[in-house]
PADREN-177058 format. One record per residue (C-alpha): residue in one letter; x, y, z. Coordinates in steps of 0.02 Angstrom, whole numbers, padded with zeros to 5 digits, always signed. Each point is the difference from the previous one (the first is absolute). Example, Ala and Ser with C-alpha at 12.3 -4.5 7.8 and 13.67 -1.06 7.14 Angstrom:
<nodes>
A+00615-00225+00390
S+00069+00172-00033
</nodes>
This chain:
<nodes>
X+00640+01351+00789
X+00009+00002-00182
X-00186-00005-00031
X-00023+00149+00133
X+00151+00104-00067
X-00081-00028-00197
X-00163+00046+00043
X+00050+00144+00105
X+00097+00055-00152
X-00112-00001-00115
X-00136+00094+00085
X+00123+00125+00065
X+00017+00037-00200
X-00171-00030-00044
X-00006+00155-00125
X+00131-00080-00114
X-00043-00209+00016
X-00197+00034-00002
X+00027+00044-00182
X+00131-00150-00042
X-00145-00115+00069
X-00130+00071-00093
X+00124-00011-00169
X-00003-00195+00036
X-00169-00013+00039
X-00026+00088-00193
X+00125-00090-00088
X-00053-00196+00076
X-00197+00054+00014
X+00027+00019-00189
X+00105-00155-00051
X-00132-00117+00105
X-00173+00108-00070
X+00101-00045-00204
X+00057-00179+00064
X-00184-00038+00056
X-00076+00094-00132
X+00096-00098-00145
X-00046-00173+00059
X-00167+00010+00061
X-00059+00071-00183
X+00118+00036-00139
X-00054+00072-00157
X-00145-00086-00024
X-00102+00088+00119
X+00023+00165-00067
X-00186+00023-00103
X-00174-00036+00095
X-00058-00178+00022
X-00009-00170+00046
X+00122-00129-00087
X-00053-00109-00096
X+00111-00040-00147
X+00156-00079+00058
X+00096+00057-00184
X-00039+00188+00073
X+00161+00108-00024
X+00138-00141+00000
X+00104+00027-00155
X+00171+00109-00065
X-00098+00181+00075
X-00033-00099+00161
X+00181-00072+00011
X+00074+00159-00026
X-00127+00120+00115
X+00069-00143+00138
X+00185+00017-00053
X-00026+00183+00007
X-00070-00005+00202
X+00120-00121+00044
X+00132+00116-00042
X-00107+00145+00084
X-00001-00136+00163
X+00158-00037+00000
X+00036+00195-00002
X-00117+00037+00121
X+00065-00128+00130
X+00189+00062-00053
X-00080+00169+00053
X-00047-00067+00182
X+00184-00069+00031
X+00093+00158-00050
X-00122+00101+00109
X+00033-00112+00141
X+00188+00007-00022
X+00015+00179-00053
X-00112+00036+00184
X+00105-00137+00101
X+00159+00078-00067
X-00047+00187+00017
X-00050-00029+00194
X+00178-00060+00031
X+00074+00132-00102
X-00080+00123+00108
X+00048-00077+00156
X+00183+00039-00016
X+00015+00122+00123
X-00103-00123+00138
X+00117-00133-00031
X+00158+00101+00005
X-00072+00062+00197
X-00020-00179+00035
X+00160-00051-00057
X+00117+00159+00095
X-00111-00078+00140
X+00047-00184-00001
X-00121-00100-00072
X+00051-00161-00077
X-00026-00008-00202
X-00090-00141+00021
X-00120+00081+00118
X-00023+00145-00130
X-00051-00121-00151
X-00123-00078+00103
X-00074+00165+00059
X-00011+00093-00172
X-00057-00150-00102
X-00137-00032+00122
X-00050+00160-00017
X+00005-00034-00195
X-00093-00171+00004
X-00124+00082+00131
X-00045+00151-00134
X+00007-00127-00141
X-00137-00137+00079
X-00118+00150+00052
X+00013+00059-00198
X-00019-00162-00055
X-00147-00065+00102
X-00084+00173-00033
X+00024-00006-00173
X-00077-00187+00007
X-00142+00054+00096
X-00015+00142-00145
X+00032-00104-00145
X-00137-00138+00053
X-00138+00130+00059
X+00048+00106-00174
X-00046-00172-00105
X-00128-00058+00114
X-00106+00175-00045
X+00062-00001-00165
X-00072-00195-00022
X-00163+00076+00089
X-00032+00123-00121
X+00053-00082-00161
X-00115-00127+00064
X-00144+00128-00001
X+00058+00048-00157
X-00023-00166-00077
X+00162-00034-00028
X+00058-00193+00016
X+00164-00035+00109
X+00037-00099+00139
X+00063+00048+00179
X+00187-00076+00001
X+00130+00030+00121
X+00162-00092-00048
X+00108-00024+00165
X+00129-00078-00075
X+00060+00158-00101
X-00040+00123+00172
X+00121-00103+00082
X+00125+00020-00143
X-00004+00180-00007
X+00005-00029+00184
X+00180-00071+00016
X+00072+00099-00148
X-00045+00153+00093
X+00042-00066+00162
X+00170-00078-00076
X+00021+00191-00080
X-00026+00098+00168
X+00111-00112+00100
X+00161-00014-00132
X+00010+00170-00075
X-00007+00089+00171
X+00074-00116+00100
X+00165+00011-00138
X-00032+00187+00015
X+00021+00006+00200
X+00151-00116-00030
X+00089+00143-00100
X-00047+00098+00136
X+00070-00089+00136
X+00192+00017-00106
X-00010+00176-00007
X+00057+00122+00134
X-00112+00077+00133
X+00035+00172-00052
X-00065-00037-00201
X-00130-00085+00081
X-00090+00179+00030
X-00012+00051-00174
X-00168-00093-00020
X-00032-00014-00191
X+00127+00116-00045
X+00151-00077-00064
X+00136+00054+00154
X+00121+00020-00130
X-00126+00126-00110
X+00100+00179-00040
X-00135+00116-00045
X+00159+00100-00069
X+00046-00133-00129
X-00027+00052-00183
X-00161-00073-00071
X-00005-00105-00156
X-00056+00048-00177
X-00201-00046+00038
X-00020+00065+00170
X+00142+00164-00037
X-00115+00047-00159
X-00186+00009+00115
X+00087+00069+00143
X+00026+00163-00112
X-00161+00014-00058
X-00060+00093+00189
X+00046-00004+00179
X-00157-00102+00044
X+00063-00145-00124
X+00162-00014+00053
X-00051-00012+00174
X-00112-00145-00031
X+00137-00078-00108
X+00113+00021+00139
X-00131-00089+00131
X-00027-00124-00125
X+00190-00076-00021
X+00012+00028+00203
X-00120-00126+00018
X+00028-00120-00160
X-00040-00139+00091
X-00175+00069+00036
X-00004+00047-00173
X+00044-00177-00085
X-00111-00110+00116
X-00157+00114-00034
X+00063+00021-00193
X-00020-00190+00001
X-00194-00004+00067
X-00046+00128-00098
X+00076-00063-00145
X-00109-00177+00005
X-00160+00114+00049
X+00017+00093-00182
X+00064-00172-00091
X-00174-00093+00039
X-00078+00166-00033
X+00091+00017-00177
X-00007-00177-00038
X-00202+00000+00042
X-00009+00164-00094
X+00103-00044-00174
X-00068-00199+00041
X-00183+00062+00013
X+00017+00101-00192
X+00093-00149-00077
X-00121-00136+00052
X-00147+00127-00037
X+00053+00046-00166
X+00061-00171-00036
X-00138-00100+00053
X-00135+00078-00075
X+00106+00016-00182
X+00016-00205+00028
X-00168-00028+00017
X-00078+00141-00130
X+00110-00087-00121
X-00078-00179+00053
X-00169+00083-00013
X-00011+00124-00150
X-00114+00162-00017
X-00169-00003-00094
X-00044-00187+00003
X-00161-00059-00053
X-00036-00196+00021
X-00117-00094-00092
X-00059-00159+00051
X-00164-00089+00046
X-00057+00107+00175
X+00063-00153+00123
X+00161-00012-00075
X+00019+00206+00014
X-00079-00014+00186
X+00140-00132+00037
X+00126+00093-00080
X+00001+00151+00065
X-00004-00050+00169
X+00170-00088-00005
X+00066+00158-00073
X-00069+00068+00174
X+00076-00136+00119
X+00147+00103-00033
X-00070+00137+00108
X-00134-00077+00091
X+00013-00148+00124
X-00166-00028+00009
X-00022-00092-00174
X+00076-00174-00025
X-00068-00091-00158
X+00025-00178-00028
X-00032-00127-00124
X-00136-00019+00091
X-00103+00161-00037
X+00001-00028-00213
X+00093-00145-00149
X+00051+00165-00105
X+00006-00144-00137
X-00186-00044+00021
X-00084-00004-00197
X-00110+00154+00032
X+00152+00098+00044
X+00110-00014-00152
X-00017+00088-00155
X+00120+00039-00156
X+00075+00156-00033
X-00066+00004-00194
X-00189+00042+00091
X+00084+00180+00064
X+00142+00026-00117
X-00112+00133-00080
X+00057+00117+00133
X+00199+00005-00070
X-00068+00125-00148
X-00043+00134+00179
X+00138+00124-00005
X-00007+00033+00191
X+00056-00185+00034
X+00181-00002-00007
X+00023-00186+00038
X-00114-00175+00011
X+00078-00142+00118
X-00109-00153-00004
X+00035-00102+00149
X-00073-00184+00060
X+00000-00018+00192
X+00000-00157+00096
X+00040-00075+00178
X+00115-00138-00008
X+00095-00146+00096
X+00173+00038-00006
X+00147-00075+00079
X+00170+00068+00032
X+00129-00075-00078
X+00172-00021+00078
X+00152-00018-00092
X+00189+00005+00025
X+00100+00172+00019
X+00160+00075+00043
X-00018+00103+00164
X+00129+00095+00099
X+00039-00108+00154
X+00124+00111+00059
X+00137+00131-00023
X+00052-00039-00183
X-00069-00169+00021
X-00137-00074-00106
X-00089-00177-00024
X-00106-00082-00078
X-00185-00024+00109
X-00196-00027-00035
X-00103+00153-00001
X-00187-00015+00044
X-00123-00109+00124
X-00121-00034-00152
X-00134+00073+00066
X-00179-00003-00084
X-00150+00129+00021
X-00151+00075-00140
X+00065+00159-00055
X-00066+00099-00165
X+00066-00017-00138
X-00006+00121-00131
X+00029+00006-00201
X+00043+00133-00082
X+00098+00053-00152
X+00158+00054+00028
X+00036+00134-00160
X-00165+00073+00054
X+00010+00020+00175
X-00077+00162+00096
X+00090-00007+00152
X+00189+00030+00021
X+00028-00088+00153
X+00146+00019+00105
X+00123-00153-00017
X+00135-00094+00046
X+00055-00099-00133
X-00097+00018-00173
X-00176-00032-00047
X-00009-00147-00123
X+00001+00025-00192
X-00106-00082-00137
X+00164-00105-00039
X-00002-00064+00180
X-00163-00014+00060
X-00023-00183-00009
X+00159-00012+00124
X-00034+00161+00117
X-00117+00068+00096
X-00018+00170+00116
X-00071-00007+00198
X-00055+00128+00108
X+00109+00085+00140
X-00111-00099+00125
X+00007-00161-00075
X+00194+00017-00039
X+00033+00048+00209
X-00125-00111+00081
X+00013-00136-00143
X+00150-00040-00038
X+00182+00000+00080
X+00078+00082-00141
X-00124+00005-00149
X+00110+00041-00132
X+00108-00150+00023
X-00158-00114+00023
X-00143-00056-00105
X-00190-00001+00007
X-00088-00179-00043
X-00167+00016-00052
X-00070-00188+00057
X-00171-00018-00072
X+00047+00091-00163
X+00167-00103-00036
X+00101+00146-00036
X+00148+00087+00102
X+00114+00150-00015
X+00166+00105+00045
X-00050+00154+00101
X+00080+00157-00101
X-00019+00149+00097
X-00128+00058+00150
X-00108+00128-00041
X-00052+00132+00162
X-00191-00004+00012
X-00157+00057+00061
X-00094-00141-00089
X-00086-00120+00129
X+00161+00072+00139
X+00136-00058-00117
X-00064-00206-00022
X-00025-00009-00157
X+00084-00076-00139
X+00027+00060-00196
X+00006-00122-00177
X-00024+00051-00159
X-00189-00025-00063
X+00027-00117-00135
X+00105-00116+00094
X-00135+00004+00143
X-00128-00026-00121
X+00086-00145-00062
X+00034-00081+00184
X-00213+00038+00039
X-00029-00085-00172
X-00085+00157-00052
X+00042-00014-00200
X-00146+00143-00058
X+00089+00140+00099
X-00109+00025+00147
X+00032+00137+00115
X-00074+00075+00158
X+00072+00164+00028
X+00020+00166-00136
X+00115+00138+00068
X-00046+00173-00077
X+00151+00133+00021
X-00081+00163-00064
X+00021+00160+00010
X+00015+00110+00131
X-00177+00077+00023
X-00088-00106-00155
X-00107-00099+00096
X-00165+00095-00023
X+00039-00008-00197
X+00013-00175-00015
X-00115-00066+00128
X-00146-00012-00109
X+00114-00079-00138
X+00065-00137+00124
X-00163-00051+00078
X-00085-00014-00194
X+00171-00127-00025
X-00038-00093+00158
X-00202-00020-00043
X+00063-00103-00137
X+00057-00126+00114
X-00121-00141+00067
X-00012+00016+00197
X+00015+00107+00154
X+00157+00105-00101
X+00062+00167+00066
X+00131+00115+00020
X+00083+00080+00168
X+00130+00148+00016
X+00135-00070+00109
X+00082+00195+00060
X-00093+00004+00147
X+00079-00170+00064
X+00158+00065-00059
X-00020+00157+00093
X-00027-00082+00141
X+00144-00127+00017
X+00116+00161-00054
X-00086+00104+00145
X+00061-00168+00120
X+00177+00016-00053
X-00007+00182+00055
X-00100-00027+00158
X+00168-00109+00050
X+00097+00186+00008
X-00107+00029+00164
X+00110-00148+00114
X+00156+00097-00047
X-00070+00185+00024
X-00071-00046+00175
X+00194-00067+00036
X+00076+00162-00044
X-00122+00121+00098
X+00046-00126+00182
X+00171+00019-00056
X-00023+00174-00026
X-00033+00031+00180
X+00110-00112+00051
X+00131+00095-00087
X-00051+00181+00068
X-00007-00084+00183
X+00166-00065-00028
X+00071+00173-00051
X-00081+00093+00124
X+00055-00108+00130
X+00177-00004-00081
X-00012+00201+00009
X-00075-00026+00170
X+00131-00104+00092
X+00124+00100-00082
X-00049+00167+00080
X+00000-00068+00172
X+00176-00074-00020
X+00042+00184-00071
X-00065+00080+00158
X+00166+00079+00051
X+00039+00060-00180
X-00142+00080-00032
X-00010+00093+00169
X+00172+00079-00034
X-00040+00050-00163
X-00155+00062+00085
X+00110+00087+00140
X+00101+00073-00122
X-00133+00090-00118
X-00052-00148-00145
X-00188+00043-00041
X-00138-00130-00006
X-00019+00016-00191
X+00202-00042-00034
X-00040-00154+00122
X-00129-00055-00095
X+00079+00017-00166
X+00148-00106+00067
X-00116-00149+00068
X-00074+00022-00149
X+00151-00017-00122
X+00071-00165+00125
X-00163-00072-00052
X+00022+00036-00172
X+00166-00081-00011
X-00077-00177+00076
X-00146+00031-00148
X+00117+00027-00160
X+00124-00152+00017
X-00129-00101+00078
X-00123+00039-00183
X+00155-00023-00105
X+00033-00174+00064
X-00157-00069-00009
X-00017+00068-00188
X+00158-00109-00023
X-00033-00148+00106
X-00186+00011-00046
X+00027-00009-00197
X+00118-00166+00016
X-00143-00085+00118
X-00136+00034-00106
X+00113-00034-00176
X+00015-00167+00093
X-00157-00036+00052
X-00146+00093-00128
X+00116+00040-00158
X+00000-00188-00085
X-00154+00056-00111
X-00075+00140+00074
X-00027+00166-00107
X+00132+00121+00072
X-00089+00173+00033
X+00089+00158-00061
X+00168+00062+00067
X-00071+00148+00079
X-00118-00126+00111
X+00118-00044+00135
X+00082+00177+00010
X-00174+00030+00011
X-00032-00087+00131
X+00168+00045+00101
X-00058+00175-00006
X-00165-00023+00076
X+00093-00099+00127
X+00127+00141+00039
X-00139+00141-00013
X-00128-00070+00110
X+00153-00065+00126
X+00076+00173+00003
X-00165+00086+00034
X-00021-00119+00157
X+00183+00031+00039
X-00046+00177+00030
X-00180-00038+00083
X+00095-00106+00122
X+00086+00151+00064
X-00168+00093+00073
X-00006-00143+00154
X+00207+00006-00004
X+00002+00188+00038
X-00120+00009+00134
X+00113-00116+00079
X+00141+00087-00015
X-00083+00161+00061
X-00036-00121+00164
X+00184+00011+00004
X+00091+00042+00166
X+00141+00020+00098
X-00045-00180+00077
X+00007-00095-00152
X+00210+00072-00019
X+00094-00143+00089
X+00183+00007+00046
X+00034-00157-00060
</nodes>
C-alpha cells in the first residue's frame, strides 16, 4: 500500500519531482566523479608521462595543493548532503495541502509518515543510484581519455567513502523530514492548507527596514519581495544550497590565484633568473636534469648515473675568477655537489599531547637514504629561497645545516627539531630552516662550502659547479668572454643557461591552475541547473498566483521581472556569505605563507560570480515563461 500510494504520487507530479531527481543525480554524480578522481591520481598526474621518479611532486606545494582539494572535497560532498536535504525537505513542504486532505479524512499519523517518507526515500535512491551510475561512467571516460592523452592515473573506486556519503544522506533525508512531518502532524488541519506559506503570514503587516526600502523602488520589486517572505522557508533552504555552490566556487576561484601566484613566487625565488652554470659537461648534464625532476616525472637520477666528486670533475674557482671584472655578472656562487649517506637523527622534544598538555617524547625513526648534498656560501647565495626557520650563517655553519621541502616532509618527522648524521663523513648537524625547492623535487640538502670541503677532505678548494647571475639580456655579450675563461680549464669544461629549465618547472606550477578551473566550469553548471530548477519548481507551485495575476491584467514582462528579482534575492545573500565564509576557510587553510593577492581580487572574483549568475538568472526565465504561457484553467486547484 505504501509503495503503490508513493509511486503513484510521484508520477502523478512528475513535472515537479522529475527535476528534484535530476538535482540529486547532479549533485552525487559530482561528489563520486571528485571522490574517484582524487584517489585514483592526485596531483601528480597532471603533466604528460610515465612515472618514474618516486621524489616527483611530494613536498610543501604538494602538501598544500592536497590540503587545498581536501577542503574543495569536503565542500563538494557538504554540497551533495544539503542538496539532498534541501530536496527531501522541499517535497514535504509542498505536500501540505495532501496531508491536510488525508488527515480531515482519517488517516492515522503514523500511516502518513510512512507514506510521505517513502515517497522521499523512493526519489532519493533513484537520485542517488543515477547520480552513481553518472559519477562512475563520467570518470570511467574521463580515465579513457586522459589515458589517450598520456596522462598516468589509476582507475580507483573507493566504496568505503560511497557508502559514507551513502548513510549521511540517507540519515539526512530520513531525520530532517521525518522531524518536519512531525511538526506537521501538531498543527491543525485547517493551517495544514497553507503549503509553504506560513498560515499565520499577513501580507498587510508592515515590512522591515531591508525589504520596506526595495519594495519602493517599483511595483515589480515589491511584489517579488512580497512572494519572497511568503515563502521564507523556500527561500532559506535554497539560500543554503546555493550558498555552498558559490563557496567552493569562491574558494576554488580566490584558492586557484593564491596558490598560482604563490607557488610560482616560491619556486622563482628557489630558482633565480639569468643563471649560467659552469661545470665540466657531465656534471651540467646531471644537474640540470634534477632541476627538471621538479616538472618532469620521467627523470630520476641516482648515484648511480655520475660520483659528482670524481677528479676530472672538480676544479677551483681561481681558474674562472677572471670573469668577476664582467660588468653584466651581478653575482658568482661557487658550489661543490655531492650525493651522500645520511641518517636522520632523532632526538628528544616537547610536543603538544593534548589540550594545554605537553610532554616530553622522541622525534624521528632514523631513517637513512643518498641524498645530494650541496655547499655553498651562505653571504653569497643567488637564490632567496622560501623558509621556515633561517638559513644558516657563517657563525653557525659548523652546527646547522638547510634541507629541501622534500627531504624535510618525506625525511624527517619534524626536521627542525631533528638532526642529519652524515655516517661515512663523521660529521652531523641541527636542521635550521627548510628551504621550498625545485632542486632535484625538494631532496636536497644545503652546508656551507668550506665546511663541506673540510668533511670531503678537499683542503685546495675544489669545486664542481659556478653559478653566473647576469644580466637580464647579456648573454650574447659575454658568451664569447665565458667560453675563452672556460678553455683555460683542462677537460670537457662548459657552460649551460639554466632559464629554460626554470621556465619550465614555473610553467608546471601554473599548469596546476587547470584541476581547479575544470572544478569551477562543472560547478558552474551545476549551479545554473540548480537555479533554474529552483526558478522552475517554484513556478509550478505558483500556478494559482500567477493565473490570477494573469486573470486580472499582470503582463508577461512584469512576470518576468518578478521571477527575475526572487532569483536575485537567493543570488545576493547567497555571494555575500560565501565571500565571508570563503575568506575564513581559505585564511585557514592557504594563508600560513602564501602571498596574499590584492584586495580587489576577491571582490573581483565575487563580481564575476554575481554577473555571470545574474545573466543565467535571467536566461533561465526563456524555458520558465513558455511554461507559464502553457498555463490553464486546469492547473488552478481549489485546494
Amino acid at each position: 500500500m505504501n509503495l503503490t500510494f508513493a509511486l503513484k504520487d510521484i508520477y502523478r507530479k512528475r513535472n515537479q519531482t522529475y527535476p528534484y531527481i535530476l538535482m540529486i543525480t547532479l549533485a552525487i554524480s559530482f561528489a563520486i566523479f571528485m571522490m574517484s578522481f582524487t584517489i585514483s591520481h592526485g596531483f601528480n598526474s597532471l603533466i604528460q608521462g610515465n612515472m618514474v621518479s618516486d621524489l616527483f611532486f611530494s613536498g610543501s606545494i604538494s602538501n598544500l595543493y592536497f590540503q587545498f582539494n581536501n577542503l574543495i572535497l569536503d565542500l563538494i560532498f557538504i554540497l551533495a548532503f544539503i542538496v539532498i536535504v534541501v530536496i527531501a525537505t522541499t517535497l514535504i513542504s509542498n505536500k501540505k495541502q495532501d496531508i491536510a486532505i488525508m488527515r480531515a479524512l482519517g488517516t492515522l499519523p503514523g500511516s502518513l509518515h510512512g507514506f510521505y517518507l517513502l515517497e522521499v526515500v523512493i526519489i532519493f535512491l533513484a537520485g542517488f543510484i543515477l547520480g552513481l551510475i553518472t559519477g562512475l561512467i563520467a570518470f570511467g571516460a574521463f580515465y579513457l581519455a586522459a589515458s589517450f592523452l598520456g596522462y598516468t592515473m589509476s582507475f580507483q573506486i573507493n566504496l568505503f567513502y560511497i557508502f559514507i556519503l551513502f548513510v549521511a544522506c540517507f540519515m539526512g533525508v530520513i531525520v530532517l523530514p521525518g522531524l518536519l512531518l512531525i511538526r506537521m502532524g501538531k498543527k491543525s488541519i485547517i493551517k495544514s492548507f497553507s503549503r509553504d506559506i506560513p498560515y499565520e503570514y499577513n501580507a498587510s503587516k508592515g515590512l522591515k527596514f531591508i525589504p520596506k526600502w526595495l519594495s519602493k523602488l517599483g511595483f515589480n520589486i515589491k511584489m517579488s519581495v512580497v512572494n519572497t517572505l511568503r515563502r521564507k522557508g523556500e527561500f532559506q533552504r535554497y539560500l543554503a544550497l546555493f550558498s555552498i555552490i558559490f563557496l567552493i566556487i569562491f574558494t576554488l576561484g580566490l584558492g586557484t590565484v593564491v596558490l598560482g601566484t604563490s607557488t610560482r613566487q616560491w619556486i622563482h625565488k628557489s630558482q633565480g633568473d639569468h643563471i649560467i652554470a659552469i661545470g665540466h659537461q657531465d656534471v651540467l648534464n646531471y644537474y640540470s636534469q634534477m632541476y627538471q625532476m621538479f616538472s618532469n616525472p620521467e627523470i630520476s637520477i641516482t648515484p648511480d648515473d655520475i660520483n659528482f666528486t670524481s677528479s676530472n670533475y672538480l676544479f677551483n674557482f681561481s681558474q674562472v675568477a677572471p670573469l668577476e671584472a664582467l660588468s653584466e655578472i651581478k653575482q658568482i656562487d661557487e658550489r661543490l655537489i655531492k650525493f651522500c649517506n645520511i641518517s636522520e637523527e632523532a632526538k628528544v622534544a616537547e610536543v603538544l599531547i593534548g589540550p594545554f598538555t605537553y610532554d616530553y617524547v622522541v622525534v624521528g625513526q632514523n631513517r637513512t637514504g643518498i641524498y645530494p648534498i650541496i655547499g655553498v656560501n651562505s653571504s653569497n647565495l643567488i637564490q632567496d629561497f622560501e623558509m621556515s626557520g633561517n638559513f644558516f650563517t657563517n657563525e653557525t655553519s659548523n652546527e646547522y645545516m638547510v634541507v629541501g621541502d622534500g627531504l624535510a616532509f618525506n625525511f624527517f618527522d619534524s626536521a627542525l627539531v631533528e638532526g642529519v648524521i652524515f655516517e661515512s663523513l663523521s660529521k652531523q648537524f641541527s636542521v635550521s630552516g627548510v628551504a621550498i625547492d625545485s632542486f632535484y623535487s625538494g631532496y636536497a640538502g644545503y652546508v656551507e662550502l668550506d665546511v663541506f670541503q673540510s668533511m670531503l677532505n678537499f683542503n685546495e678548494g675544489e669545486i664542481n659547479l659556478v653559478l653566473l647571475n647576469i644580466q637580464a639580456g647579456a648573454y650574447d655579450d659575454i658568451k664569447d668572454t665565458v667560453n675563452s675563461t672556460i678553455a683555460t680549464i683542462p677537460g670537457n669544461f662548459t657552460h649551460l643557461v639554466l632559464d629554460g629549465i626554470f621556465d619550465a618547472n614555473l610553467n608546471y606550477v601554473y599548469s596546476l591552475s587547470q584541476y581547479p578551473a575544470f572544478l569551477i566550469i562543472v560547478l558552474a553548471v551545476i549551479g545554473i541547473l540548480s537555479l533554474y530548477n529552483y526558478q522552475k519548481g517554484g513556478i509550478i507551485e505558483k500556478a494559482k498566483d500567477i493565473l490570477i495575476m494573469r486573470s486580472i491584467g499582470a503582463k508577461k514582462k512584469s512576470l518576468r521581472r518578478m521571477i527575475n528579482f526572487e532569483g536575485l534575492y537567493i543570488i545576493i545573500p547567497s555571494i555575500l556569505l560565501s565571500l565571508s565564509i570563503g575568506m575564513i576557510l581559505n585564511s585557514i587553510v592557504l594563508f600560513d605563507r602564501v602571498y596574499l593577492p590584492p584586495l580587489y581580487i576577491p571582490f573581483a572574483v565575487v563580481s564575476i560570480l554575481f554577473v555571470t549568475s545574474a545573466i543565467f538568472n535571467y536566461l533561465s526565465l526563456i524555458p520558465i515563461m513558455r511554461k507559464i504561457n502553457q498555463f490553464s484553467i486546469k492547473d488552478f486547484d481549489i485546494y
